[in-house]
C-alpha positions as a LaTeX table, in Angstrom:
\begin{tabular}{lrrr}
\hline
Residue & $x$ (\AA) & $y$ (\AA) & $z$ (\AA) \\
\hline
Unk1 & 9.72 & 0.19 & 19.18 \\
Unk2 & 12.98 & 0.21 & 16.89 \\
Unk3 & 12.16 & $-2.99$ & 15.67 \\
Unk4 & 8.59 & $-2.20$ & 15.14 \\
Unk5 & 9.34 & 1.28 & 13.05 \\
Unk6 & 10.76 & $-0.74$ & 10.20 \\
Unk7 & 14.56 & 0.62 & 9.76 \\
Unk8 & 14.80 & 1.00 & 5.91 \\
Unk9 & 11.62 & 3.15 & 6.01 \\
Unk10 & 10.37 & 1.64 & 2.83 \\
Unk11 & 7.27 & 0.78 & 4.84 \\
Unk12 & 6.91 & 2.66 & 7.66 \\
Unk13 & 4.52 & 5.26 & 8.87 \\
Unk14 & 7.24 & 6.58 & 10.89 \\
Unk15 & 8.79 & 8.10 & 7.82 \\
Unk16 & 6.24 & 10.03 & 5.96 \\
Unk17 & 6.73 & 11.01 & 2.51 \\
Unk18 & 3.66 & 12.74 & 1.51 \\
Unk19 & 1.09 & 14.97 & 2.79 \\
Unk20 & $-1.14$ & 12.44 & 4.08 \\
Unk21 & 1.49 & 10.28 & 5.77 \\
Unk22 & 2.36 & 13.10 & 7.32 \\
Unk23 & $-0.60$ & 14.26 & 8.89 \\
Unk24 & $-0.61$ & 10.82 & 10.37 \\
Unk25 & 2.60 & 10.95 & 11.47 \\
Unk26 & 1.44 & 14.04 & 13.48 \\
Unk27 & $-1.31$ & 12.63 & 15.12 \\
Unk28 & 0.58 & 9.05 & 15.77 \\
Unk29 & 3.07 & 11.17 & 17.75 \\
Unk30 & 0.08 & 13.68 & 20.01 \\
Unk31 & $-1.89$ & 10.48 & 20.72 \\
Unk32 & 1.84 & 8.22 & 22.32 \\
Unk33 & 2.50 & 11.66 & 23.74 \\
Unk34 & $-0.71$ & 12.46 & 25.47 \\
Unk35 & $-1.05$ & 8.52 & 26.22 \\
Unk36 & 2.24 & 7.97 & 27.31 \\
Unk37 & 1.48 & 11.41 & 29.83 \\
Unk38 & $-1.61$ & 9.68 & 31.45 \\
Unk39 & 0.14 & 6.24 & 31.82 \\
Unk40 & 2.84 & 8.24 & 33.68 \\
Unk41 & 0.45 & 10.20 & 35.95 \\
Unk42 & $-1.38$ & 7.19 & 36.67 \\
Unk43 & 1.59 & 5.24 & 37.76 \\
Unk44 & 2.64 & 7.87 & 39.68 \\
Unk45 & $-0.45$ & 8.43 & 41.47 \\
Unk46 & $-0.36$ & 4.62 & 42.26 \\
Unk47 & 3.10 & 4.94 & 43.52 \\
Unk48 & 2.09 & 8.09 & 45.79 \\
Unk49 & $-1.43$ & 6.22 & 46.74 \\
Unk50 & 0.74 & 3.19 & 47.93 \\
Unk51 & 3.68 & 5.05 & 50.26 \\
Unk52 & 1.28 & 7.46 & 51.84 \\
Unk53 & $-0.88$ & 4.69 & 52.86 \\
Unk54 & 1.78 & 2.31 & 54.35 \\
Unk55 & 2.18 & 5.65 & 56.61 \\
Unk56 & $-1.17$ & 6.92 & 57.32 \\
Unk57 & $-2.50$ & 6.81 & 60.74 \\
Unk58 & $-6.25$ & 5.85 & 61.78 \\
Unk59 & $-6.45$ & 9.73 & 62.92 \\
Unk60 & $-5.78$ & 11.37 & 59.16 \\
Unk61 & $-8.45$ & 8.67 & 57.47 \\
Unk62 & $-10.75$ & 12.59 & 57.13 \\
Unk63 & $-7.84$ & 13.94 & 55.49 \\
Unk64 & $-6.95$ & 11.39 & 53.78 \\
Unk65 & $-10.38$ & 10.92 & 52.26 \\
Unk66 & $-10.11$ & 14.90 & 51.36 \\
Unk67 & $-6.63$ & 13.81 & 49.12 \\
Unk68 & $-8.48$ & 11.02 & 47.87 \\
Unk69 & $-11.31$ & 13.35 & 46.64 \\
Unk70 & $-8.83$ & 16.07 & 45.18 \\
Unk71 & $-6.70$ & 13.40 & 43.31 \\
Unk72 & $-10.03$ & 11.88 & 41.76 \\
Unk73 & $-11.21$ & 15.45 & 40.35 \\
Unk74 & $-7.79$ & 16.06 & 39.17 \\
Unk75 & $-7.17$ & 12.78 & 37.42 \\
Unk76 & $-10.63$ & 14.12 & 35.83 \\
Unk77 & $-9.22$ & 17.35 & 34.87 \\
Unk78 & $-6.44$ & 15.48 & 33.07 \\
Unk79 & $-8.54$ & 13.11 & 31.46 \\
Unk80 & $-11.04$ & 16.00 & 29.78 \\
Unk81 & $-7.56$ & 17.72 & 29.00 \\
Unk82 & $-6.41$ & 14.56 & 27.01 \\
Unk83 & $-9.40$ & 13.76 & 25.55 \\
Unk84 & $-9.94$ & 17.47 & 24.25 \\
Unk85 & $-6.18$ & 17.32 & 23.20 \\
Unk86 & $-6.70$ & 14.08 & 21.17 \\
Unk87 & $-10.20$ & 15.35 & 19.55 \\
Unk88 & $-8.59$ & 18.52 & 18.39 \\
Unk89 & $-5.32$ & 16.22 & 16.47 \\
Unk90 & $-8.02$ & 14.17 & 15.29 \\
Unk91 & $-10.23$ & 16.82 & 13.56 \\
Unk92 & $-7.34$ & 18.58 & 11.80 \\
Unk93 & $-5.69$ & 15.22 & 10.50 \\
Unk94 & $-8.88$ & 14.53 & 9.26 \\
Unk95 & $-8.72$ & 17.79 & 7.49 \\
Unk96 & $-5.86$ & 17.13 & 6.19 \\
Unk97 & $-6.72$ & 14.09 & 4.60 \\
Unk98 & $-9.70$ & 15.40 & 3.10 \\
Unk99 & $-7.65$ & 18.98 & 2.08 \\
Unk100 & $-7.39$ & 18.17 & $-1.72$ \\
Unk101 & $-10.62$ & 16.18 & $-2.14$ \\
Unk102 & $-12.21$ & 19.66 & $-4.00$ \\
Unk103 & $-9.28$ & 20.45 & $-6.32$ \\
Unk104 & $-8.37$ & 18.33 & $-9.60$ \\
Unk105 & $-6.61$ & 15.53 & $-9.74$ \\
Unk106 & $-5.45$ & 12.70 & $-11.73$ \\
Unk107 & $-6.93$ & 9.71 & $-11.76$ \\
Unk108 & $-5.88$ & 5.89 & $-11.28$ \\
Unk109 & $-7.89$ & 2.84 & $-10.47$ \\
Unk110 & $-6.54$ & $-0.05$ & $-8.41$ \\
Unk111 & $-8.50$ & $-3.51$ & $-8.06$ \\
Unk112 & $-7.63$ & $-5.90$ & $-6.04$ \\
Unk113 & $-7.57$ & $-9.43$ & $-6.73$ \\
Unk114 & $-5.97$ & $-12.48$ & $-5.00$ \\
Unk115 & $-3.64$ & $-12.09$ & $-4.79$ \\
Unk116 & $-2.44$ & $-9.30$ & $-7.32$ \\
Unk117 & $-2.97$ & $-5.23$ & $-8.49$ \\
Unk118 & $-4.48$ & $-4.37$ & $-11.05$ \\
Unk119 & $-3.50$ & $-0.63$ & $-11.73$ \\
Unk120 & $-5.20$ & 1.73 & $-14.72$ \\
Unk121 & $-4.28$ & 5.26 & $-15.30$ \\
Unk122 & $-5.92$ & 7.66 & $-17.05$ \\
Unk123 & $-4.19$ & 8.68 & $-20.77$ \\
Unk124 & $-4.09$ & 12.16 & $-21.47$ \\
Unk125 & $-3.35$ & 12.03 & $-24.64$ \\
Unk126 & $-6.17$ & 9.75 & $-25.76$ \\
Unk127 & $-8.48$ & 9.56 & $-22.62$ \\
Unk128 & $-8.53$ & 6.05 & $-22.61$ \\
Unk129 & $-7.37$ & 3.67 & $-19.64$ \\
Unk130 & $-3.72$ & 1.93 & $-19.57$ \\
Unk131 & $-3.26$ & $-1.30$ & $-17.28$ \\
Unk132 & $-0.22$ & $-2.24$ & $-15.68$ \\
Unk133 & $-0.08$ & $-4.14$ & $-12.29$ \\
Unk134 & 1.61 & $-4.71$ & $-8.84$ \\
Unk135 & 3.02 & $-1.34$ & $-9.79$ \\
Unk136 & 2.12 & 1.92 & $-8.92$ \\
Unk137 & 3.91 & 5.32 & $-10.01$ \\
Unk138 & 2.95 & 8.81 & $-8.20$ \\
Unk139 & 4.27 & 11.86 & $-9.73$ \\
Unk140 & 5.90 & 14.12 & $-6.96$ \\
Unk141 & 4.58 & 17.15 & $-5.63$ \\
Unk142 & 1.17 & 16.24 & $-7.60$ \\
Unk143 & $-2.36$ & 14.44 & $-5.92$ \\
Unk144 & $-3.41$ & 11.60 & $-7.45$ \\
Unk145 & $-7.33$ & 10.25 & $-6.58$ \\
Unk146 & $-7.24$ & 6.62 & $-6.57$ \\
Unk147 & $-10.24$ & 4.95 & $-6.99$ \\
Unk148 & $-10.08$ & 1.73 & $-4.86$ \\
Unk149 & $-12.63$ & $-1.38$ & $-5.37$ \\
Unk150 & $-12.38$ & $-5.30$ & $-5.56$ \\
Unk151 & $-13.32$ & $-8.41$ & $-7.94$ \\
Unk152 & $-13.58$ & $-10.61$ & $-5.40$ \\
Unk153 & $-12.78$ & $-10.45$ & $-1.43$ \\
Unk154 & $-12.01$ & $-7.69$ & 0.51 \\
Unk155 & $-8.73$ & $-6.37$ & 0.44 \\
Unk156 & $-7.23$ & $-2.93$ & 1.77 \\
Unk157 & $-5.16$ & $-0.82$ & 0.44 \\
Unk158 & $-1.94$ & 0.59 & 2.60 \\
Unk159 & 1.42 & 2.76 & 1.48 \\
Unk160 & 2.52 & 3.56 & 5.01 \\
Unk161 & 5.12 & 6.45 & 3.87 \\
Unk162 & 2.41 & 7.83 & 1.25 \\
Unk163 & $-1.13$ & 7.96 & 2.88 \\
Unk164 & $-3.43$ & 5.48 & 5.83 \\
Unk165 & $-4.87$ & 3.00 & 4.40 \\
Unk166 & $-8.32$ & 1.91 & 3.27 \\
Unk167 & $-10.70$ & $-1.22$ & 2.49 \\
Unk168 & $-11.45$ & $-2.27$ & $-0.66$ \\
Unk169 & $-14.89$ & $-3.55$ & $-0.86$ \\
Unk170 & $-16.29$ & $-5.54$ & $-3.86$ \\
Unk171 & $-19.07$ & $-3.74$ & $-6.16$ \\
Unk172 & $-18.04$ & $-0.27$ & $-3.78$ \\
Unk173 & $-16.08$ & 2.35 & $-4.75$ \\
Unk174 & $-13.34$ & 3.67 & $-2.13$ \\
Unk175 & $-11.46$ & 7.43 & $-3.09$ \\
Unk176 & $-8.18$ & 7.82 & $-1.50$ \\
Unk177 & $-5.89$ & 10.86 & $-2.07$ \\
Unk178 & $-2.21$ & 10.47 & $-2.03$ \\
Unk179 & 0.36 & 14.03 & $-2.39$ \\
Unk180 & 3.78 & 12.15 & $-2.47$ \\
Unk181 & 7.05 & 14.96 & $-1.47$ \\
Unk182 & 9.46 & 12.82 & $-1.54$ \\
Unk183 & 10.70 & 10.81 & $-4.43$ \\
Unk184 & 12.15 & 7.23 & $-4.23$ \\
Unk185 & 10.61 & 3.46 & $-3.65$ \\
Unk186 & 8.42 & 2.44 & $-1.26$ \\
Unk187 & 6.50 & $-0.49$ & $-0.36$ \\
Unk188 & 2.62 & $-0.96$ & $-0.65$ \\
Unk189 & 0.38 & $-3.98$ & 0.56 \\
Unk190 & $-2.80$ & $-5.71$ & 1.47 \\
Unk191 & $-3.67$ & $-5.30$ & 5.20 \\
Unk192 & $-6.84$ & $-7.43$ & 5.09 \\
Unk193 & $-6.43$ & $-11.03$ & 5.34 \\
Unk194 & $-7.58$ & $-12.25$ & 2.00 \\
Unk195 & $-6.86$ & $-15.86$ & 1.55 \\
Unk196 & $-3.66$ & $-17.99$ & 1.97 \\
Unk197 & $-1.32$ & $-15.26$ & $-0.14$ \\
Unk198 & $-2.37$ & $-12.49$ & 1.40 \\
Unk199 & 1.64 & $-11.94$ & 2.99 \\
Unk200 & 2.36 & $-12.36$ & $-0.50$ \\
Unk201 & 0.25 & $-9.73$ & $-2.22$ \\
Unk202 & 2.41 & $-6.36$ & $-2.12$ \\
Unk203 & 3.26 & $-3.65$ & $-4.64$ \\
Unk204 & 5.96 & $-1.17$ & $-5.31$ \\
Unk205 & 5.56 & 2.34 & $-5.34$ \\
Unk206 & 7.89 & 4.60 & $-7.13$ \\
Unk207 & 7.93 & 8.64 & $-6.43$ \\
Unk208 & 9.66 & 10.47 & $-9.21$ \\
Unk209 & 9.72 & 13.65 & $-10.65$ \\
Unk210 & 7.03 & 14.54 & $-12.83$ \\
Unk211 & 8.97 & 14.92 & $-15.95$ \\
Unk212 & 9.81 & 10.93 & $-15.20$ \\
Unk213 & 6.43 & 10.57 & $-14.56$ \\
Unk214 & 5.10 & 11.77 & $-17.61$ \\
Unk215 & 8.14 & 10.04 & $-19.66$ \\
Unk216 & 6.63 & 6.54 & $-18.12$ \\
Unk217 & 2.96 & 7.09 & $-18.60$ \\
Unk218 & 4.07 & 8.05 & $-22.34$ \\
Unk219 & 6.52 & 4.07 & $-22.41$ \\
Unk220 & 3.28 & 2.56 & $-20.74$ \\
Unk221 & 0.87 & 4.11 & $-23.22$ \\
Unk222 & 2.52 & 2.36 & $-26.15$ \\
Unk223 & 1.72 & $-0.83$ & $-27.43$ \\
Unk224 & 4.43 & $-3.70$ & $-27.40$ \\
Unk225 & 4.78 & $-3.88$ & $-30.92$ \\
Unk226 & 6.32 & $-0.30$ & $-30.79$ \\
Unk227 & 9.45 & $-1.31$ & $-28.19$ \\
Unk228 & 9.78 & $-5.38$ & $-28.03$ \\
Unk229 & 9.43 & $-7.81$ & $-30.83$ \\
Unk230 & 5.89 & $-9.67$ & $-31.42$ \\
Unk231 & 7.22 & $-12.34$ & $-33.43$ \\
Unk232 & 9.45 & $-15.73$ & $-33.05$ \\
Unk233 & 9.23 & $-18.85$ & $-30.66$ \\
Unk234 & 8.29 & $-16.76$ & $-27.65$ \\
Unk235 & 5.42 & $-14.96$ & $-29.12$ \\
Unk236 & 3.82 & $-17.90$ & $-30.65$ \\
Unk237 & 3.75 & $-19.74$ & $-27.74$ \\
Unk238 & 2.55 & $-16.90$ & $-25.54$ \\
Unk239 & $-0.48$ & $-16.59$ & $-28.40$ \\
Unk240 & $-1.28$ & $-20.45$ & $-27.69$ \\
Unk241 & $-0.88$ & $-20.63$ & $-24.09$ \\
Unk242 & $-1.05$ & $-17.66$ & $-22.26$ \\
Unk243 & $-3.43$ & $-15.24$ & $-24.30$ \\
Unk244 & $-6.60$ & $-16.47$ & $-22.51$ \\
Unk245 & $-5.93$ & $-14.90$ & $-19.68$ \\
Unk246 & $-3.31$ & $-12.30$ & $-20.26$ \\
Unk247 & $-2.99$ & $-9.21$ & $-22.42$ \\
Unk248 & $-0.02$ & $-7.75$ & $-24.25$ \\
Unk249 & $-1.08$ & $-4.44$ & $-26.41$ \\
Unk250 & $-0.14$ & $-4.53$ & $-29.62$ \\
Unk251 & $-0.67$ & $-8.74$ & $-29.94$ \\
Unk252 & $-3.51$ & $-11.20$ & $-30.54$ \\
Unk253 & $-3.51$ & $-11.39$ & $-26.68$ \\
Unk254 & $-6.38$ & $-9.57$ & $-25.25$ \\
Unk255 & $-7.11$ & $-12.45$ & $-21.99$ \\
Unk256 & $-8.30$ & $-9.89$ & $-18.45$ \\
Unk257 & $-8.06$ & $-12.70$ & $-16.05$ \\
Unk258 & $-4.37$ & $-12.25$ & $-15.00$ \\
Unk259 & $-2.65$ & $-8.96$ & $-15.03$ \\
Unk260 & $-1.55$ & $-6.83$ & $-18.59$ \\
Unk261 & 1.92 & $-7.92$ & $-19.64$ \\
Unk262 & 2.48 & $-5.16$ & $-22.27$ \\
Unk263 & 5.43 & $-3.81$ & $-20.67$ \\
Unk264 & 6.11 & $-6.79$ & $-17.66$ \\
Unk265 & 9.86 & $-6.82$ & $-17.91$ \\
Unk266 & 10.06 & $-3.14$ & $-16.92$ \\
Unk267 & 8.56 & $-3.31$ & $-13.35$ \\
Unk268 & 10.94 & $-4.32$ & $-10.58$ \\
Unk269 & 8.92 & $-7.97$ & $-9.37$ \\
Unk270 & 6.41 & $-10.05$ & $-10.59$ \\
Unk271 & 3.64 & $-12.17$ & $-8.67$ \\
Unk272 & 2.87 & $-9.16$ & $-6.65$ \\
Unk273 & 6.30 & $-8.80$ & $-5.35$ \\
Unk274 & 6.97 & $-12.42$ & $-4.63$ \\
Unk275 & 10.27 & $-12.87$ & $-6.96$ \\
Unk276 & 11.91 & $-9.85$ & $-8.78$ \\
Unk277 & 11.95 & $-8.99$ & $-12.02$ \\
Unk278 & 14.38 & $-11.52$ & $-13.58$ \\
Unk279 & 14.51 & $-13.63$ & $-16.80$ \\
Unk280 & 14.73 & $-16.91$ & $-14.11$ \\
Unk281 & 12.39 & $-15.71$ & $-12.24$ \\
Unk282 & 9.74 & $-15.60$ & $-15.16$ \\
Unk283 & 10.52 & $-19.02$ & $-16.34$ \\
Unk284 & 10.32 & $-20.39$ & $-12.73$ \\
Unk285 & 7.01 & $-18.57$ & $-12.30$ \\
Unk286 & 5.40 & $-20.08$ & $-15.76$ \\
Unk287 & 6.77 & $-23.80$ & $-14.85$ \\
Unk288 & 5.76 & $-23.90$ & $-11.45$ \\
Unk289 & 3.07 & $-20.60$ & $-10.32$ \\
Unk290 & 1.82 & $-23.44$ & $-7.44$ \\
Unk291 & 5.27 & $-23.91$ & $-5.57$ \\
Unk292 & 6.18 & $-20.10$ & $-5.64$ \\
Unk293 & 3.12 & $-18.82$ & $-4.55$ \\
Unk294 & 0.36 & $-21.99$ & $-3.35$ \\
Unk295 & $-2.97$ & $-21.22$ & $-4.46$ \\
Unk296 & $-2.66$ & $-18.62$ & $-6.92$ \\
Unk297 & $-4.94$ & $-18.49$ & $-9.56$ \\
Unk298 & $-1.81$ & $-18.91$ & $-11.97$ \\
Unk299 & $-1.90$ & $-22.62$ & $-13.50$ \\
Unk300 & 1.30 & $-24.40$ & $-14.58$ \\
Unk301 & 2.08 & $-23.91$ & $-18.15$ \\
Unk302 & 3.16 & $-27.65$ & $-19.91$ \\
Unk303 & 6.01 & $-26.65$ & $-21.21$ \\
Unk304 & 9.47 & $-28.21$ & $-22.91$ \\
Unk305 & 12.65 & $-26.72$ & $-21.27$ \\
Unk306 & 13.54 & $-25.11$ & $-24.52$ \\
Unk307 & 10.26 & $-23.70$ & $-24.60$ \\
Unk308 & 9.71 & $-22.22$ & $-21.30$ \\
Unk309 & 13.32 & $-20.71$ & $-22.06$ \\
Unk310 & 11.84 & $-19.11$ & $-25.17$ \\
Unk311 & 8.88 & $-17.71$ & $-23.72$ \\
Unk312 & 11.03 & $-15.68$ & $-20.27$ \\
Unk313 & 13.09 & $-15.24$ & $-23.03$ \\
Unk314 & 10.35 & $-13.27$ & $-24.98$ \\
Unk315 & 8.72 & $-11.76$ & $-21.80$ \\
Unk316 & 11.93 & $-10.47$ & $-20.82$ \\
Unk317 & 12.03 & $-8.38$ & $-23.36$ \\
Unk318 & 8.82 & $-6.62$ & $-23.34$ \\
Unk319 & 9.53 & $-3.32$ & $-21.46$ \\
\hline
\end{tabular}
């Protein structure tokens, strides 16, 4: 059970860190309680069933079938008991699930894809929708309604210490609310087997204050041109050989295949948390996508040493 719980907590429904999770958390412990109860009576009763009838006597079968009788109707008793016990958790964890579904909230999308994120948040400045991926940030103390679908297979979508989890269906739209109260990391992922990746198709989930919050949404808002440089080696090459398929604001790049690299270098992994957010680790992933992470829809980019230095190099700095 140790084992099981996860020690770091970083994934683990065992340490809740939101309204949600803990309503879970709740109902995970009334259900092993009341279970674990029955399994003991049960036992018990087995145990007492055995020894009495190694020393019954053909003269007390009558009264023996009388204990028999009484047991039965009170196992029944403690069955109903359970069950009513169990019903009850169940309907007021459901309640609290459901508890901010009438009051405001702000929005975020989340597709999934194989075998990455892609994450969209509302702008309240302009209205419009800003991408990022494999990243998701929750303001603390506030709900957030995300709005949970798929471009191709279904996936499902599961932060253990933030909320249960939930499918994500292609061409159907899933709601899912999620009231963080704690601040920190924590680890999201896919619990639907999607294809050969699917271990490798996780995101991380930061908690912070909303002031934080509000200061990131504001960096993420911005177009590269405003905090890295769009010009040099780097650039140019990304322009020729990456901008079919990914996005950086502020560039020629406007690709939707692969996730938005605007501001790549400031999450904490890449490839859906395969490798972490390094300037190796980018130039491994553009040489050779197929031996990190077999089967990804990533290709291998031809590249000259110098050049696949140049372009990390320029993706390292685009934060």
């Amino acid at each position: 059970m140790l084992i099981l719980s996860a020690c770091t907590g970083v994934q683990s429904p065992l340490a809740p860190a939101g309204d949600q999770a803990s309503a879970l958390h709740m109902l995970l412990i009334v259900m092993t309680v009341v279970c674990g109860l029955v399994y003991l009576l049960v036992m018990g009763g087995l145990v007492w069933a055995l020894m009495r009838a190694r020393s019954r006597r053909r003269k007390d079968e009558g009264r023996a079938e009388k204990r028999v009788d009484r047991a039965l109707h009170v196992a029944a008793g403690v069955i109903v008991v359970g069950l009513t016990i169990l019903i009850t958790a169940s309907f007021f964890a459901d309640r609290a699930l459901f508890a901010t579904r009438g009051q405001d909230a702000m929005a975020v999308r989340v597709t999934g894809h194989q075998w990455w994120w892609r994450i969209e948040y509302r702008d309240p400045a302009s209205g419009r929708w800003i991408e990022t991926a494999n990243e998701l940030h929750l303001p603390l103390g506030r709900t957030t309604r995300v709005e949970l679908t798929s471009g191709d297979v279904i996936h499902s979508f599961w932060v253990p210490n933030v909320s249960g989890k939930i499918d994500m269906i292609p061409g159907r739209r899933n709601l899912l609310d999620l009231t963080p109260r704690r601040t920190g990391w924590f680890r999201g992922a896919c619990t639907e087997f999607c294809g050969a990746q699917h271990a490798h198709m996780a995101f991380d989930v930061k908690v912070e204050a909303p002031a934080d919050f509000d200061l990131w949404l504001k960096t993420q808002a911005a177009p590269a041109a405003s905090g890295a440089p769009v010009t040099g080696r780097g650039a140019q090459l990304f322009a020729t050989k990456c901008a079919a398929c990914h996005r950086i604001r502020g560039t020629s790049a406007t690709g939707r295949a692969g996730p938005d690299l605007t501001h790549i270098a400031a999450r904490r992994s890449i490839a859906a948390g395969t490798l972490p957010m390094t300037r190796g680790a980018l130039q491994g992933w553009i040489a050779q996508p197929q031996a990190l992470k077999p089967g990804t829809s990533m290709p291998a980019v031809p590249l000259l040493p110098a050049d696949a230095d140049a372009l990390a190099a320029y993706l390292a700095r685009l934060r």
